[in-house]
ZARO-88723 format. One record per residue (C-alpha): residue number from 1; residue in one letter; chain; x, z, y. Coordinates in nm, 3 decimals. Layout:
residues N
n,res,chain,x,z,y
NUM,A,A,X,Z,Y
...
//
This chain:
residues 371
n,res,chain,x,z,y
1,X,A,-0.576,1.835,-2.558
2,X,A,-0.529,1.600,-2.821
3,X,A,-0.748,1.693,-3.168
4,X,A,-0.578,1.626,-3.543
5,X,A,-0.835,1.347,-3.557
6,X,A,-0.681,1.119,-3.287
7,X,A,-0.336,1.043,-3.463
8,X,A,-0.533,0.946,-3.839
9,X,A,-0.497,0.630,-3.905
10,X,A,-0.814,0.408,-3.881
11,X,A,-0.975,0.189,-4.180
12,X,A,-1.096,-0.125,-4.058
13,X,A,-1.496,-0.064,-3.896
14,X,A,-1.746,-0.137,-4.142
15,X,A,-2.066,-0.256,-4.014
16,X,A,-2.298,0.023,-3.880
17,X,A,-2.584,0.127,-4.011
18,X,A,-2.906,-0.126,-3.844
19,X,A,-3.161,0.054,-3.682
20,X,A,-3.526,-0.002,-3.814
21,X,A,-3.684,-0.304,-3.727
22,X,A,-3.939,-0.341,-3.460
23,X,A,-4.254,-0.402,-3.516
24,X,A,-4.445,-0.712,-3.269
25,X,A,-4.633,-0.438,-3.125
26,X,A,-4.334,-0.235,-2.989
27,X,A,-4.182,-0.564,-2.910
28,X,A,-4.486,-0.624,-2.669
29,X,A,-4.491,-0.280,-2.578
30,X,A,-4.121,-0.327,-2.394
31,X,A,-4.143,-0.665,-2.275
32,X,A,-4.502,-0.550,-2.130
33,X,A,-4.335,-0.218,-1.952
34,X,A,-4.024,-0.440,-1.864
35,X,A,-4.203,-0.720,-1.679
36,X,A,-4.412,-0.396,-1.519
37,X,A,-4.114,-0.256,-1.416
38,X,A,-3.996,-0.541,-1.237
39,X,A,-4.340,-0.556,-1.046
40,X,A,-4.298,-0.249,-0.943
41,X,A,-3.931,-0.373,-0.779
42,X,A,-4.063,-0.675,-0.630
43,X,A,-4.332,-0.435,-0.457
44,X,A,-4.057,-0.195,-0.374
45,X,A,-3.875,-0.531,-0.254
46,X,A,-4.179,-0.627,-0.058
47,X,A,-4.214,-0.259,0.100
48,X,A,-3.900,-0.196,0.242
49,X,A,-3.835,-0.608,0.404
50,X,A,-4.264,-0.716,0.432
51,X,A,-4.252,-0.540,0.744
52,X,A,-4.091,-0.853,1.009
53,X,A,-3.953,-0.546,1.202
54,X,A,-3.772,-0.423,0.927
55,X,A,-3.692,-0.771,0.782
56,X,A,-3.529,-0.910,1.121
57,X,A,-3.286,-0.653,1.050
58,X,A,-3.176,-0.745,0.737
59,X,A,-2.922,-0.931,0.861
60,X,A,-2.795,-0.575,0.968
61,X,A,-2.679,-0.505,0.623
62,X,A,-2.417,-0.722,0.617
63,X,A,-2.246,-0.573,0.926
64,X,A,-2.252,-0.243,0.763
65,X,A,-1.927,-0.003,0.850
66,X,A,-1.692,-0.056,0.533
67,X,A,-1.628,0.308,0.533
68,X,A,-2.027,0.332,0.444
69,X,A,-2.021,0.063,0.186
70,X,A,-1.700,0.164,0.034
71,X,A,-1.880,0.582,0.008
72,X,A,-2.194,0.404,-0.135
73,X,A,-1.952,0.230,-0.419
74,X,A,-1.718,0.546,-0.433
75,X,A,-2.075,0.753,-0.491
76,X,A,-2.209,0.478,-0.765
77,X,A,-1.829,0.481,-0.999
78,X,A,-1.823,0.840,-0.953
79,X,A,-2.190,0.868,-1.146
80,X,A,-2.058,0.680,-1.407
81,X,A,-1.743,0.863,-1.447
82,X,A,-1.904,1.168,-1.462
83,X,A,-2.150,1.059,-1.744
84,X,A,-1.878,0.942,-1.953
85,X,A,-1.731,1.297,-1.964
86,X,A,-2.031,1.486,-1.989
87,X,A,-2.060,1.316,-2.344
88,X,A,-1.712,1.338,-2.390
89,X,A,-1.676,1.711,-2.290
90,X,A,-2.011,1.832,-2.536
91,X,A,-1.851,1.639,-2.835
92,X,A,-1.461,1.734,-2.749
93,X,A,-1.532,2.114,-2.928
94,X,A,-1.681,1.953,-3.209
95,X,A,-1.357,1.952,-3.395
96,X,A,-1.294,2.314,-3.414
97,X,A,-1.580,2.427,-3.479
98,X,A,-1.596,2.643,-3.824
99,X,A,-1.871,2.426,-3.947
100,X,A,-1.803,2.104,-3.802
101,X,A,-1.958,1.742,-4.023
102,X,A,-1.695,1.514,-3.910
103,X,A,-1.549,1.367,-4.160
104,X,A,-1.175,1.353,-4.173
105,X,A,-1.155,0.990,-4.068
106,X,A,-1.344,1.031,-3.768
107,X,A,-1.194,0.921,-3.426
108,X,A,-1.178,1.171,-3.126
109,X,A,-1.091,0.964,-2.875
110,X,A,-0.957,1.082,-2.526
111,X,A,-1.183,1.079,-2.192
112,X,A,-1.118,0.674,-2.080
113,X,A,-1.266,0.584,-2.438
114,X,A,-1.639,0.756,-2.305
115,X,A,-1.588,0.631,-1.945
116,X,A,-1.574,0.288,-2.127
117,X,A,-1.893,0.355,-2.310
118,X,A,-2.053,0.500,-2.095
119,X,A,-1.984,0.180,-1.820
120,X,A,-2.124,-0.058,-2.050
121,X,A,-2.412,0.133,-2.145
122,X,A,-2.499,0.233,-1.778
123,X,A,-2.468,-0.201,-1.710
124,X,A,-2.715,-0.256,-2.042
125,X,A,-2.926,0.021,-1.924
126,X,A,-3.128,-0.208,-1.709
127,X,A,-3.250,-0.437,-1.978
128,X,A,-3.553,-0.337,-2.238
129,X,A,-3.582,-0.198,-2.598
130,X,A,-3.338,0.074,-2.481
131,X,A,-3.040,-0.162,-2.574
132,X,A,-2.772,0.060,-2.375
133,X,A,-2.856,0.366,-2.596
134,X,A,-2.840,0.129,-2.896
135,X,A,-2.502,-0.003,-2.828
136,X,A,-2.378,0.362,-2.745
137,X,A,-2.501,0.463,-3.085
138,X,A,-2.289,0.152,-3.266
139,X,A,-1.978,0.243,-3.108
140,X,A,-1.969,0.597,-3.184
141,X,A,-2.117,0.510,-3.532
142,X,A,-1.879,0.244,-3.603
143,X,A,-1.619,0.233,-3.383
144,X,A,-1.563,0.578,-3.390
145,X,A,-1.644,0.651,-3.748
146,X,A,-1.894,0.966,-3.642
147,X,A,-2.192,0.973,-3.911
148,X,A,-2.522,0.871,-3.769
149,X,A,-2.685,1.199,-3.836
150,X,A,-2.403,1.351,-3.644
151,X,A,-2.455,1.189,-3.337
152,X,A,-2.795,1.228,-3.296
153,X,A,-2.722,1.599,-3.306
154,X,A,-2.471,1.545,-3.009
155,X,A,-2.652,1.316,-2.825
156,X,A,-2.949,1.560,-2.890
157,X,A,-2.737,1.858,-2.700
158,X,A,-2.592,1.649,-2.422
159,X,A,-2.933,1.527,-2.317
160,X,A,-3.037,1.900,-2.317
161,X,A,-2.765,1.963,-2.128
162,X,A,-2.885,1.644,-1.892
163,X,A,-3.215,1.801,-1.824
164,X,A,-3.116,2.128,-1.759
165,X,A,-3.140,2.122,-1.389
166,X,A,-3.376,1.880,-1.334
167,X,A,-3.693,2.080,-1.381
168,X,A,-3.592,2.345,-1.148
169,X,A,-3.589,2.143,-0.826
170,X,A,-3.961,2.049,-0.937
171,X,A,-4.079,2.426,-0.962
172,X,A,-3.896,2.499,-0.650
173,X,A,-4.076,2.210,-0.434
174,X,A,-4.421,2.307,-0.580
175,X,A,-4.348,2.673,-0.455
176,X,A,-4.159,2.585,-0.169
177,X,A,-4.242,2.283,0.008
178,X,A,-4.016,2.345,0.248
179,X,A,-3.629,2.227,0.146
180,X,A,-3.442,2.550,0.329
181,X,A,-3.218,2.828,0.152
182,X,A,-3.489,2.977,-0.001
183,X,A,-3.602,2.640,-0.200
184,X,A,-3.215,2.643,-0.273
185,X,A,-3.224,3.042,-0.426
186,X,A,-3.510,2.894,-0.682
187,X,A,-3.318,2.635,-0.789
188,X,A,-3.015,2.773,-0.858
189,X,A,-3.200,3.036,-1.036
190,X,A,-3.380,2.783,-1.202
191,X,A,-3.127,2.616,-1.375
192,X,A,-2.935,2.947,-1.467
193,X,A,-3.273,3.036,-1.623
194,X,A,-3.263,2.672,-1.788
195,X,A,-2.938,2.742,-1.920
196,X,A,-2.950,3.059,-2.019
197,X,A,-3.254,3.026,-2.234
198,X,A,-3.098,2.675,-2.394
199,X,A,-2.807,2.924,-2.451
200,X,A,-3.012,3.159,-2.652
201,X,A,-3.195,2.977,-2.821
202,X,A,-2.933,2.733,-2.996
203,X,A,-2.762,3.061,-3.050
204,X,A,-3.033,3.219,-3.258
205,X,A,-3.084,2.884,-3.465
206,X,A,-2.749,2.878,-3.549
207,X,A,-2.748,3.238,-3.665
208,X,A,-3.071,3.155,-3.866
209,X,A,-2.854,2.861,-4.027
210,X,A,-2.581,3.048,-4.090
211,X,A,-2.740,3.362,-4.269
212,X,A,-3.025,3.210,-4.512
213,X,A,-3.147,3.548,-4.612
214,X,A,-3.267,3.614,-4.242
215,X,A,-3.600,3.598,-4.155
216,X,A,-3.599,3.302,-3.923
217,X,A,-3.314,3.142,-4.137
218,X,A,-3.627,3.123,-4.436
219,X,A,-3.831,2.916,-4.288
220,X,A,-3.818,2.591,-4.416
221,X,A,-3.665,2.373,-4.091
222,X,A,-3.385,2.579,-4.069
223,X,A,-3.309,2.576,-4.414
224,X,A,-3.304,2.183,-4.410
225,X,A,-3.052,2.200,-4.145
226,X,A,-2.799,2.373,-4.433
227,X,A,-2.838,2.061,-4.627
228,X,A,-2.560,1.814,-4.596
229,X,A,-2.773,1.569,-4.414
230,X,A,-2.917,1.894,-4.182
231,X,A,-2.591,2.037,-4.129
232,X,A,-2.471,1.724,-3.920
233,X,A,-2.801,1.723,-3.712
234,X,A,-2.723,2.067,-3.623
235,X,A,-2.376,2.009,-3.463
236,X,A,-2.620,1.927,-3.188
237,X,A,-2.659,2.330,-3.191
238,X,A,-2.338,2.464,-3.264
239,X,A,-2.226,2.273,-2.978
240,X,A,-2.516,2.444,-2.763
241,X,A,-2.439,2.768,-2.922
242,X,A,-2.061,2.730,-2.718
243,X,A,-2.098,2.884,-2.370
244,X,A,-1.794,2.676,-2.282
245,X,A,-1.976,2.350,-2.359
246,X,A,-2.308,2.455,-2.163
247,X,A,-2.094,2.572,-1.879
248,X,A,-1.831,2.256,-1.831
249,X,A,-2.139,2.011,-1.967
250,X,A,-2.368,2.186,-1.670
251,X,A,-2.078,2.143,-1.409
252,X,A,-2.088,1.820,-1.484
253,X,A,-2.390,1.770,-1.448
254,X,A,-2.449,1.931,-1.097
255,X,A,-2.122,1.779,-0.968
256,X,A,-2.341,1.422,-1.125
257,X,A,-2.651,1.556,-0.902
258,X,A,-2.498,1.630,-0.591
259,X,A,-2.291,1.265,-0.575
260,X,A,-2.622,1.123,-0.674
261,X,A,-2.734,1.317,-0.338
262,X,A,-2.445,1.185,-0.152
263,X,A,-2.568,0.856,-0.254
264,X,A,-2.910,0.840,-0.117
265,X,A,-2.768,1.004,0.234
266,X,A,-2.499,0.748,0.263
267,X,A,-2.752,0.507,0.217
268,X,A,-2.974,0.674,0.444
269,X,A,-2.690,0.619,0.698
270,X,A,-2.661,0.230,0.611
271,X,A,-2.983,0.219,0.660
272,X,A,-2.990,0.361,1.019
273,X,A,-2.671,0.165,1.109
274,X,A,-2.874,-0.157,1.050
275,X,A,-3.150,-0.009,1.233
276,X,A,-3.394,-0.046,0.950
277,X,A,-3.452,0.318,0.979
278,X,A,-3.532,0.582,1.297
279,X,A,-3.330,0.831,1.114
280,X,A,-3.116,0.911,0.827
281,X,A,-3.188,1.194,0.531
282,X,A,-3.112,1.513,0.584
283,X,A,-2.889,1.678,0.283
284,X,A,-3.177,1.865,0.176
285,X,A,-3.432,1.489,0.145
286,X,A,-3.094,1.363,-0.001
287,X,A,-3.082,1.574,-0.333
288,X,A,-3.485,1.573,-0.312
289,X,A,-3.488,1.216,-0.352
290,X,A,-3.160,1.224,-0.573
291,X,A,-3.326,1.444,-0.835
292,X,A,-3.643,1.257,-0.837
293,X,A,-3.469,0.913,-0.896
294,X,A,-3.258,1.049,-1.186
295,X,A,-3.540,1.193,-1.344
296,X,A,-3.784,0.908,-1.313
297,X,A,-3.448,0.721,-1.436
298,X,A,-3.444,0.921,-1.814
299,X,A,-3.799,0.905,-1.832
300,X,A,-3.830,0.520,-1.816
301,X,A,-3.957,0.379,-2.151
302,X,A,-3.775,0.057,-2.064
303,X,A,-3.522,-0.052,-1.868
304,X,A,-3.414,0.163,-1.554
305,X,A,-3.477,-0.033,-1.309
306,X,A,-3.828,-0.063,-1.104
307,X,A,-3.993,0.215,-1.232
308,X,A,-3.802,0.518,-1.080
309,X,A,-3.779,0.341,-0.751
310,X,A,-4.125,0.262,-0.701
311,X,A,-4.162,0.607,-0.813
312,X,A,-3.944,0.799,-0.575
313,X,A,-4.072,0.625,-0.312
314,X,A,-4.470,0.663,-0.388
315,X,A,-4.383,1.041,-0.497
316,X,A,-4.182,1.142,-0.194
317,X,A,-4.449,1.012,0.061
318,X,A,-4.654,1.306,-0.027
319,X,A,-4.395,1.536,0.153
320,X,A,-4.502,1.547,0.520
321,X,A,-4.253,1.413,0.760
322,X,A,-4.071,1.221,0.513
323,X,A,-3.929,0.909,0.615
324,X,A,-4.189,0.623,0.613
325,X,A,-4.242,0.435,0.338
326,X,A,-4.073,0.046,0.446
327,X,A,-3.711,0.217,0.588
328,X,A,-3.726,0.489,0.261
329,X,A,-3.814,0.196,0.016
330,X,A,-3.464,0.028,0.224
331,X,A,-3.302,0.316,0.181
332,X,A,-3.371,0.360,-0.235
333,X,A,-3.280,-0.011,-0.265
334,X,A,-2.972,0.047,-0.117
335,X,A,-2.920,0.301,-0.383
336,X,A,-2.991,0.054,-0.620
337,X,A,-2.795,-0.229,-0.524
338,X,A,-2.455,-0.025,-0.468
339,X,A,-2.556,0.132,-0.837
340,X,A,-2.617,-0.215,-0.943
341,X,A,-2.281,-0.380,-0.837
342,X,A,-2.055,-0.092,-0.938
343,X,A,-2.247,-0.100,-1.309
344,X,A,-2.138,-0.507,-1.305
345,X,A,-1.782,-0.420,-1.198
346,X,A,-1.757,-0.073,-1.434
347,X,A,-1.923,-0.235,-1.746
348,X,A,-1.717,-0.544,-1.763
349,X,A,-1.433,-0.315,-1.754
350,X,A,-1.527,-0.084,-2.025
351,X,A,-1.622,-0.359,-2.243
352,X,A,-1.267,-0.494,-2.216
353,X,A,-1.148,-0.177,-2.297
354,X,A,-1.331,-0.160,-2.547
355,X,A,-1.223,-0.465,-2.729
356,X,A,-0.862,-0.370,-2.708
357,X,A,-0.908,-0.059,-2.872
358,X,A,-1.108,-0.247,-3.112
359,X,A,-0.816,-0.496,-3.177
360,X,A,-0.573,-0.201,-3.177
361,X,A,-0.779,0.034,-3.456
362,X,A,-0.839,-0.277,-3.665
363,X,A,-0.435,-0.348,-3.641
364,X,A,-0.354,0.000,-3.741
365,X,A,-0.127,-0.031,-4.027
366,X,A,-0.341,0.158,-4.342
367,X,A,-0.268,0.525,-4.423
368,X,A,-0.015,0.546,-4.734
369,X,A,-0.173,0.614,-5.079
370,X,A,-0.023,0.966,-5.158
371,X,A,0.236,0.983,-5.448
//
């Protein structure tokens, strides 16, 4: 459904605002956690292929099924499709809302505008400093004409609505070791739980906001966020506040989870075609090992890459019975390579996307000065 902002006509992009400079010693910082992040993948590396038993079959891999191969790419586009419209679908209320900061220039774009983003953030991703989240910020700031402020607050919900249902698989495995229905019950109730209280508790803020002479809308946070500068920080909120946007932004997100899990058991399957390992995963280890991953993936304080696989493979030993350590560290770079090579293909895409509609918005013939 197409918005009144997506047929205004669109000034030519003015340079966005630059992001503080770094000092040396965050500089160092990153390149330090970057180079230790690709440690970490040359020991994952070393893992999985040391072993001459495992690495005489490496060969294997290249005699892999295509069926298999084309599930693990199918598995890796369909993550980043479904990232793009997660930010797309907990910004796409923002223009109806009662209170809503855009300003009447911005651009609401449709959902292949945020797949495009999204690819060539998800390719940048790897690299250090954070520069995918950077260059997502630019495009929406100046590309899209949203105020800074503004999408920090959106940003700030969708990433709420990211880690929504990552804790509860967590809780569930340190009360239930066991992955059976039961581990599946606390999860499920979990993230309803997760939801529900995220729910809430935007809800109430908002109704602070919204009615100063309330006791929680006194205190002095929530009466910054009335301020012209608070109120776009708090779309963030009013966006959470939405049960529509928590319940399409959590679908989202689970259907994102389980094709993450479909990932790491098709790769489990490559993996025993090649006879690297004894056995596949089981769909339980699959969203185990799925949920793990992604999460080690936001918490990286560099680039993606080295960190949550050495991680999911160290963490996941601890289960008993899991698959060994060389055929599982196989198996996760599997993961990473078919993530790798559909981020290559996906972001070169997006970015030439994303310099038509560049060319196209800065071609736009200027609005008409009224008479």
């Amino acid at each position: 459904m197409s918005t009144p902002h997506e047929h205004t006509p669109i000034p030519p992009p003015t340079a966005a605002p630059s992001p503080a400079r770094r000092s040396p010693a965050r500089i160092i910082l990153q390149l330090l956690g970057f180079t230790l992040s690709m440690l970490v993948l040359a020991w994952c590396v070393r893992t999985a292929f040391g072993n001459p038993a495992i690495a005489d079959k490496l060969p294997r891999l290249l005699d892999t099924p295509p069926a298999l191969l084309a599930a693990l790419l199918a598995c890796s586009f369909a993550t980043i499709a479904l990232g793009g419209l997660t930010f797309w679908a907990v910004l796409r209320p923002a223009a109806i809302l009662p209170a809503s900061p855009l300003p009447a220039n911005a651009r609401l774009q449709g959902p292949l505008h945020f797949l495009s983003v999204n690819s060539v953030c998800s390719l940048l991703a790897y690299l250090p400093f954070k520069l995918g989240l950077l260059v997502r910020i630019l495009i929406h700031v100046n590309l899209d004409r949203l105020p800074l402020l503004t999408v920090g607050g959106w940003f700030a919900a969708t990433a709420a609505i990211l880690a929504m249902p990552l804790a509860a698989p967590l809780l569930a495995t340190a009360l239930r070791p066991t992955l059976d229905a039961l581990w599946l019950a606390v999860t499920l109730a979990g993230i309803a739980a997760s939801a529900l209280l995220g729910w809430l508790l935007a809800r109430a803020l908002v109704t602070a906001i919204d009615h100063p002479a309330s006791a929680l809308g006194r205190l002095g946070p929530v009466a910054l966020l009335r301020r012209p500068a608070g109120a776009k920080l708090a779309l963030g909120l009013r966006l959470l506040a939405s049960p529509r946007t928590i319940l399409v932004g959590l679908a989202l997100r689970l259907a994102d989870l389980a094709v993450h899990a479909a990932r790491f058991f098709v790769a489990g399957q490559i993996a025993l075609a090649a006879g690297i390992a004894p056995a596949g995963l089981t769909v339980e280890q699959s969203a185990l090992a799925a949920a793990t991953y992604f999460t080690l993936q936001l918490l990286s304080p560099t680039g993606i890459a080295g960190l949550r696989e050495g991680g999911t493979i160290g963490l996941l030993q601890l289960f008993p019975g899991w698959m060994a350590e060389g055929p599982f560290a196989a198996v996760v770079l599997v993961v990473t390579a078919g993530e790798a090579a559909a981020n290559t293909l996906a972001g070169a895409a997006g970015a030439l996307h994303l310099r038509l509609t560049t060319r196209r918005a800065a071609d736009a013939p200027a609005p008409e000065a009224p008479r």
